[in-house]
C-alpha positions in Angstrom: 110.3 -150.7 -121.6 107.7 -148.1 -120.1 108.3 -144.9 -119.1 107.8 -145.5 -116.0 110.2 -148.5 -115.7 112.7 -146.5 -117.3 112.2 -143.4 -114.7 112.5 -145.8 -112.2 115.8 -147.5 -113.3 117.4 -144.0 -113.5 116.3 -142.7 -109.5 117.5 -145.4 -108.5 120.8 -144.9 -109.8 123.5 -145.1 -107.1 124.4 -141.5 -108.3 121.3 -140.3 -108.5 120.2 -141.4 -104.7 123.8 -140.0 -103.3 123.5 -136.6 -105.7 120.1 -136.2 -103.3 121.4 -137.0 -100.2 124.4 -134.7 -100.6 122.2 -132.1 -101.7 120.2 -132.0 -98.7 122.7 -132.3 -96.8 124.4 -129.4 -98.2 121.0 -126.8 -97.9 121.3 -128.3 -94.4 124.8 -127.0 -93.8 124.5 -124.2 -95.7 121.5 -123.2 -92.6 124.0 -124.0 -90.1 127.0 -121.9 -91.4 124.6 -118.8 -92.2 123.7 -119.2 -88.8 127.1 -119.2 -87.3 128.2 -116.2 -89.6 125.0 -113.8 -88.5 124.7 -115.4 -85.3 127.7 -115.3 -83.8 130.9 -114.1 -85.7 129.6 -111.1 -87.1 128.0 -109.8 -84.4 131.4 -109.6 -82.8 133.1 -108.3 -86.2 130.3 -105.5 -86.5 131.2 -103.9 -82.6 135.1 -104.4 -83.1 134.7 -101.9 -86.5 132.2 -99.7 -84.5 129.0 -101.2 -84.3 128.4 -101.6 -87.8 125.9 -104.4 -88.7 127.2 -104.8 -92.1 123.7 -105.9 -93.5 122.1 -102.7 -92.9 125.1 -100.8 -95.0 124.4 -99.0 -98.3 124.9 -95.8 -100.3 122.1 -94.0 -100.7 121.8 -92.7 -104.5 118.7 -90.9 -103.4 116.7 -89.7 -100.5 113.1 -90.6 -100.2 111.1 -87.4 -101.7 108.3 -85.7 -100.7 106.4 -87.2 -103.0 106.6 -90.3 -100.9 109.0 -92.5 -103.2 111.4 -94.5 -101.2 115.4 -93.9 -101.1 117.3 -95.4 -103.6 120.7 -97.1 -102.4 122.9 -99.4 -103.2 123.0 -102.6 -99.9 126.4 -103.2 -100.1 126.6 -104.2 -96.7 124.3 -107.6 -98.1 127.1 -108.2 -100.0 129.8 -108.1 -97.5 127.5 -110.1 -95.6 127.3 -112.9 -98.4 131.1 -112.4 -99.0 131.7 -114.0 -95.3 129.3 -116.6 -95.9 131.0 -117.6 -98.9 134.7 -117.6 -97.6 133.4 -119.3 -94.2 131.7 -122.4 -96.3 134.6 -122.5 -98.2 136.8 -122.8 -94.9 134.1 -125.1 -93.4 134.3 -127.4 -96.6 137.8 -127.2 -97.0 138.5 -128.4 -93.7 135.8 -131.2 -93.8 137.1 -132.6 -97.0 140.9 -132.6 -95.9 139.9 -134.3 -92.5 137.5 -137.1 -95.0 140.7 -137.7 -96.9 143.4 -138.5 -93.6 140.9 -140.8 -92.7 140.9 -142.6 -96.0 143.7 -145.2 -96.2 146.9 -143.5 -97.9 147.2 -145.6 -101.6 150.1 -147.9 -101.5 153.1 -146.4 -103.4 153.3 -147.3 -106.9 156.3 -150.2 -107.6 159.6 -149.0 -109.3 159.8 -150.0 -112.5 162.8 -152.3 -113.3 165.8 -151.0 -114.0 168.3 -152.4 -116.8 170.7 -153.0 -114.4 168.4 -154.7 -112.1 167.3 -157.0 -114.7 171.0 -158.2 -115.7 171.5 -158.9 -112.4 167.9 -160.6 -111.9 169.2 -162.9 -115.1 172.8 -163.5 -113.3 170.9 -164.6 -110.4 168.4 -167.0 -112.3 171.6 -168.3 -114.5 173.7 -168.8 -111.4 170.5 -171.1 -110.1 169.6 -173.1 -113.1 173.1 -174.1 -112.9 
């Protein structure tokens, strides 16, 4: 089998294919939900705590000298930032997957195993008939 034939049989793996679709999909959600954090919630968030817009907070180690080299600081406020985007995906995805699986038919409940006593009186039963 050639290489290439062998490439071949692996993309086009059910896996493979669904692995790439839900990948895209993801970078594509992932756009939307950044969008919807810096967009519209945190604008909100940033004037209910005074204004702040949390991406342009950080603790400046050092001030720019007069040399001309820049500040150093430390952009916590990026952080933060990726801190909401990370608990607002998870949300997102949490909520998505938990609607996916009410939608799913509910497995039928597994059968009660047999009982002793229910099998006695299953052979009473089949006694009393043969009879």
């Amino acid at each position: 089998m050639s290489m290439m034939q062998e490439f071949k049989t692996f993309a086009m793996k059910g896996n493979v294919v669904d692995l790439a679709v839900g990948v895209i999909i993801g970078g594509a959600f992932g756009k939307i939900v950044s969008a919807l954090v810096e967009q519209i919630l945190m604008p909100p968030i940033g004037l209910a705590i005074g204004g702040v817009d949390f991406s342009q907070l950080k603790l400046i180690i050092a001030q720019a000298g007069a040399d001309g080299k820049g500040e150093v600081a430390i952009g916590y406020g990026v952080f933060l930032q990726a801190v909401v985007n990370f608990v607002i995906i998870a949300w997102a995805l949490f909520i998505v997957i938990k609607a996916m699986n009410r939608l799913q038919k509910p497995a039928p409940p597994p059968a009660a195993p047999a009982t002793p006593e229910d099998v006695l009186l299953l052979r009473e039963i089949r006694d009393s008939l043969r009879k």
